[in-house]
ROZA-835270 format. One record per residue (C-alpha): x, y, z. Coordinates in steps of 0.25 Angstrom, whole numbers, plus 2048, in hexadecimal, padded with zeros to 3 digits. Layout:
BEGIN
XYZ;...
This chain:
BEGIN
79C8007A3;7A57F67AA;7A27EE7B6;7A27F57C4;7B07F47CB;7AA7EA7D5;7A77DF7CD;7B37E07C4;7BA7DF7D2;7AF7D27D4;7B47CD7C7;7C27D07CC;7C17C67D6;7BC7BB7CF;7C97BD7C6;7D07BE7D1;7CB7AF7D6;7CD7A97CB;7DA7AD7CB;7DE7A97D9;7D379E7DD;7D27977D0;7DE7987CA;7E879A7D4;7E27957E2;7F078F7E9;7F379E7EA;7E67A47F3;7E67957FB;7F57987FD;7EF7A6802;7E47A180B;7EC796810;7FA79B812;7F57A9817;7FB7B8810;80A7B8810;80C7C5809;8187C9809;8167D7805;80D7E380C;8097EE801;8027FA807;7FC8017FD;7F080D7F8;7E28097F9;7E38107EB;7D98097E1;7E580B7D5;7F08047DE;7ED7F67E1;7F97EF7E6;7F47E17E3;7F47E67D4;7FF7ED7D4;80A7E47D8;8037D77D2;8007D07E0;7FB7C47E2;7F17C17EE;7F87BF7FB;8077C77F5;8037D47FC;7FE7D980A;7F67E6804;7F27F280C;7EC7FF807;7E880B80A;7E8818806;7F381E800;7FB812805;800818812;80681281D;80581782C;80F817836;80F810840;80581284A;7FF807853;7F380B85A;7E480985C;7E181084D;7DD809840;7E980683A;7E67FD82D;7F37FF825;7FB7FE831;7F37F1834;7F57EB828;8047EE829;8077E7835;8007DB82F;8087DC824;8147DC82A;8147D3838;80B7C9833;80C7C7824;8197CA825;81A7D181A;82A7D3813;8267E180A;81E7ED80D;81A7F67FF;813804802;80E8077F4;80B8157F1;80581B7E3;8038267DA;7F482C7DA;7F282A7E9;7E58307ED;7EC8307FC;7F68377F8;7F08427F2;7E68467FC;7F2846804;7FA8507FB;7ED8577F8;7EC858808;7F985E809;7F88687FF;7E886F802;7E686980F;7DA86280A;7D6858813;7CF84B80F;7C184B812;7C283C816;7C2836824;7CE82E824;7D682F816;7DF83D81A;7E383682A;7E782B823;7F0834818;7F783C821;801831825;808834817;807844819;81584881B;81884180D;81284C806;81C85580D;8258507FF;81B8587F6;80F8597F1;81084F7E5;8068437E8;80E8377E4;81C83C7E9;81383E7F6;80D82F7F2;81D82B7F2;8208307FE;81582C805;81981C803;826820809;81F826814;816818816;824810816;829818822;81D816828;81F808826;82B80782F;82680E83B;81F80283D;8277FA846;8247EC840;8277EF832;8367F8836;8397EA83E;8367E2831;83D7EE827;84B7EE830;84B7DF832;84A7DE821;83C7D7823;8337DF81C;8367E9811;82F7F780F;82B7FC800;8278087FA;8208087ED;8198137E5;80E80F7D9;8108197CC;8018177C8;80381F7BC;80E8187B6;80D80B7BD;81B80D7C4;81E8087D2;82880E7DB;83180B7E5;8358117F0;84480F7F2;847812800;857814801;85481E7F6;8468247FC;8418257EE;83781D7E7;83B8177DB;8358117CD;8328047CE;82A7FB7C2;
């Protein structure tokens, strides 16, 4: 029987010092020193399988990550709520400054499905939070009842959230900051890309 998955994640870390505190320190003092210029916001799934760290080969201090589930963005709503994502956003954007903004979307989202699901039977989640938070990306099931065309439409849904928020259509008009939209083929290890003067996602590497 193999270790627990906590203490290979332990033995992880220890790889992971050695890489950077041993063999290559200039780049964490650079980090603690200089602060985080990332240049890059990626909002992504909380999902276990889709780790954006691993999945574009990023080194510490390359990408401002948020997650969440089913990687949705809200719109813009500034009030006295919770509003973690939107949070994290604004950071992003008018502090670090960030040039690029990726929603990355997959195949096999849980969210997504217990969205679809919801549509077709009505079956509620019996959870206290998870079906308020997925009913911002309800009228993408509108498109049918397929999970990942649905997944697809639902990063399109996200970007246009992203420019109700005032802050980030200043920076878009102004040539500042660019909008992505990408969509993970985990069956095939395929990455999409939404082309926006096409409105279409197309196949990537």
């Amino acid at each position: 029987m193999g270790k627990p998955t906590v203490d290979r994640m332990l033995a992880g870390f220890k790889s992971f010092k050695a890489i950077y505190y041993e063999q290559r320190p200039e780049r964490v003092k650079d980090l603690v020193d200089m602060g985080q210029k990332p240049e890059v916001l990626l909002i992504a799934c909380s999902d276990s399988r889709v780790d954006p760290a691993i999945l574009t080969n990023a080194e510490p201090g390359e990408m401002f990550v948020v997650r969440n589930v089913a990687n949705l963005v809200p719109p813009y709503e500034p009030d006295e709520n919770y509003h973690g994502t939107s949070a994290a956003i604004e950071f992003a954007v008018c502090d670090l400054k960030v040039r690029d903004i990726v929603v990355l979307g997959h195949e096999c989202c849980g969210g997504i499905s217990a969205l679809v699901e919801h549509a077709e039977t009505g079956k509620v989640p019996d959870r206290d939070f998870i079906g308020s938070w997925m009913s911002m990306a309800r009228s993408c099931v509108e498109h049918g009842p397929d999970v990942e065309k649905v997944s697809r439409h639902s990063v399109r849904n996200s970007l246009n959230n992203l420019m109700t928020f005032p802050f980030i259509r200043e920076r878009v008009e102004a040539g500042d900051l660019t909008l992505h939209g990408w969509w993970y083929g985990m069956k095939e290890g395929i990455l999409w890309r939404f082309n926006s003067a096409k409105d279409t996602f197309e196949q990537g590497e």
